[in-house]
N, C-alpha and C positions, 0 to 999 in steps of 0.2 A: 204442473206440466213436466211430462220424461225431459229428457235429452235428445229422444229420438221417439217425439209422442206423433201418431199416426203416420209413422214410415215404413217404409213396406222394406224389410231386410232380408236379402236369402244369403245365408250361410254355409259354407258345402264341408265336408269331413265336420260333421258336427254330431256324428253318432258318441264322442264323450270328446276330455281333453281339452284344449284350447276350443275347437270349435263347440260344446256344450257348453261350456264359460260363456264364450259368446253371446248365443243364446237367451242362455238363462239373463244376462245383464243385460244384454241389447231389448230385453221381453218388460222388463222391469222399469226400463225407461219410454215405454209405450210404444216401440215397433210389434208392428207383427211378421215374423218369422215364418219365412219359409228354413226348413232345418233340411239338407239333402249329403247324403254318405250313400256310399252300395251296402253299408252294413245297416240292414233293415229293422231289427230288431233294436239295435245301439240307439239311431235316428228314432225310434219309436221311445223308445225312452225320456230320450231329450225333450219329445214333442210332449209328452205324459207331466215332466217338472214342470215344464214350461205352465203347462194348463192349467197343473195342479195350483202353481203361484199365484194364478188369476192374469195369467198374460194369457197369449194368441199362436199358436204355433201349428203350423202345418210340415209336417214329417212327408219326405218323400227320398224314396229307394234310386236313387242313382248314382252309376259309375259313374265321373267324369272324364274318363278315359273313351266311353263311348258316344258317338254325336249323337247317335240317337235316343238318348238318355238326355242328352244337352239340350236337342231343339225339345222333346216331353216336357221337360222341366220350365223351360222358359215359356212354352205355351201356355201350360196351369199357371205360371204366374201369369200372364196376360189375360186370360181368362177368371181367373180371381178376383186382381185389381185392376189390370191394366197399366200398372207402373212399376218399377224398381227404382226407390229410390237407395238403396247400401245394398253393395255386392263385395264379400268378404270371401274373398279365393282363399278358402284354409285348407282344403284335402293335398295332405300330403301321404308321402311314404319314402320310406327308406332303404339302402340295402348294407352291410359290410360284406365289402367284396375287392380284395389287390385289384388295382387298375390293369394289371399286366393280363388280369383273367376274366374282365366282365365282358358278358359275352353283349352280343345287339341287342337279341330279345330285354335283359336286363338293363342295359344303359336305353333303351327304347320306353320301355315300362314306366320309368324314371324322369324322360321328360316328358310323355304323355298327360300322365298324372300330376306333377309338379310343375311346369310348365305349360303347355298346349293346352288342358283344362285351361287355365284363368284367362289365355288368349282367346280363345272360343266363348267362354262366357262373355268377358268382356267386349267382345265383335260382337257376338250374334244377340248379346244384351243389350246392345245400346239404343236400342228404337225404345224401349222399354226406359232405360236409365237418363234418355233425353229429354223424359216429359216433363219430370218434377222442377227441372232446371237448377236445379240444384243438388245433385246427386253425388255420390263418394264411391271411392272403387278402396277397398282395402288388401292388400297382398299380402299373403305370411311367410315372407321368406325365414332367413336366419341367418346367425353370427356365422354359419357356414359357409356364406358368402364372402367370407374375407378373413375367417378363420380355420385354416386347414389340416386334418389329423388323417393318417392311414385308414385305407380302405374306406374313404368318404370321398373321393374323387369325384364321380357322375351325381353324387346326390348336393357336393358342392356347387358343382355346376349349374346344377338346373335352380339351386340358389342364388347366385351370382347372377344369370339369365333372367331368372323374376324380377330383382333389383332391377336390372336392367331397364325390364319392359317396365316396370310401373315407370321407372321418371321418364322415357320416350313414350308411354301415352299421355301420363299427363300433360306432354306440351298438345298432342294430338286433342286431346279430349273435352283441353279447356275452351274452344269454341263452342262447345256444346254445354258449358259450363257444369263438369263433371271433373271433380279433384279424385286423383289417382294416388295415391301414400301405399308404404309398404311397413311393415314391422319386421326386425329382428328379434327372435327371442334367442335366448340362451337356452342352457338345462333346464326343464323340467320335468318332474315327476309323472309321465303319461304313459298310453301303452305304447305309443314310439320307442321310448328310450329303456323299457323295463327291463327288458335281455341286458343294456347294457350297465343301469344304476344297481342291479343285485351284485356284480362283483365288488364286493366292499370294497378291494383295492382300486380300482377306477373310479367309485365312488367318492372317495375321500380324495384322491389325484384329482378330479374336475375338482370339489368343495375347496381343498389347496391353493386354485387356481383363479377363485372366484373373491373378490375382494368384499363383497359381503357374507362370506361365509355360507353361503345357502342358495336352493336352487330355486329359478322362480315359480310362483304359483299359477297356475292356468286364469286364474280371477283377476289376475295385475294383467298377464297381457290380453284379457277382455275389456279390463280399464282404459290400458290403452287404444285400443282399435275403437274403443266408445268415442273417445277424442276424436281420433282420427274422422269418425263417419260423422261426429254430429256436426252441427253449425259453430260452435267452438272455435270449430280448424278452417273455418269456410272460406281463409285466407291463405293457407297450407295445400302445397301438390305438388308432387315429386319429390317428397321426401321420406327418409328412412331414419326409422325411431326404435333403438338398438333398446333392449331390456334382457340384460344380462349378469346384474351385478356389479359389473364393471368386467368379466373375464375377458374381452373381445382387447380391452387395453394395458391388463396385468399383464408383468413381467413372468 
């Protein structure tokens, strides 16, 4: 038996990166995935490993940014199974931009995406995430929650903000007996951070910084959000589970 053998999990930014990690481990432990990104090709890939393994994965095209992309998504899953039990808010994005110059549109972009996505699934999921009675909400924030560098301002925040909301639903949510956890990652090698790990000098400045010498791999923080969703953690909610190396506490 999985970890998470006949659970119904939708994962979102899972066209590669953390959210494929996801995926492919959360498939392996017997959920079946729904996989959902606006990058429709990416998410069709994912769904393709997925299958290829002898797991269960349904690939679906949506922005999170948009609601009507959010209620589509959550109807097919109701119509599927009729439940959700693991909802893994992963689609992010980023921008480098001086605070003194981000305009609305961009700092809007920014919590739409990063924030109000997981608010919205997480509200307009829960008829869905109430049935199993025992359900998991997992949020991907980051060390940029508490760790802060130039021209990451708005994407801090909406960091910090996620933190936030995961521990105020979990109190919310535990009547309905639905645990709410968050993960921090640190660096890793994705196509988020790829602009910024080719400058060798930045490169080797984070690795510096990082008291295991190295940056994490997308498969460690799918190890962890495995924890977090499965029965394991079934006594854990409102907590955040830093996987960074240690840089978040280095000098």
């Amino acid at each position: 038996m999985g970890r998470l053998e006949n659970k119904i999990a939708l994962i979102t930014g899972a066209a590669g990166g953390f959210g494929r990690a996801m995926a492919l481990e959360f498939a392996r432990q017997g959920a079946q995935i729904f996989a959902a990104d606006r990058n429709e090709a990416g998410v069709g890939e994912t769904a393709d490993l997925v299958n290829n393994q002898g797991g269960a994965a349904t690939p679906v095209r949506c922005d999170v940014s948009d609601t009507d992309d959010i209620a589509a998504l959550l109807s097919e899953i109701e119509k599927t199974f009729g439940r959700l039990d693991v909802l893994v808010n992963n689609a992010g994005i980023t921008q480098r931009e001086d605070f003194r110059h981000i305009t609305d549109a961009q700092w809007q972009e920014l919590l739409d995406v990063n924030l109000t996505a997981a608010m919205r699934l997480s509200r307009d999921g829960l008829k869905l995430l109430k049935i199993s009675g025992a359900s998991s909400i997992v949020n991907i924030s980051s060390i940029m929650e508490r760790v802060h560098v130039r021209q990451l301002s708005a994407y801090s925040t909406t960091k910090a903000a996620l933190a936030g909301l995961s521990r105020a639903m979990a109190v919310e949510y535990a009547a309905f007996k639905i645990r709410v956890n968050y993960l921090c990652p640190g660096y890793a090698e994705t196509a988020m951070t790829e602009r910024i790990l080719r400058n060798s000098a930045v490169r080797q400045g984070l690795l510096d910084r990082t008291p295991l010498g190295r940056f994490c791999l997308p498969e460690e923080i799918a190890m962890a959000a495995l924890f977090l969703a499965s029965d394991e953690a079934a006594f854990i909610t409102g907590e955040g589970l830093t996987i960074d190396g240690g840089m978040s506490i280095s000098l």
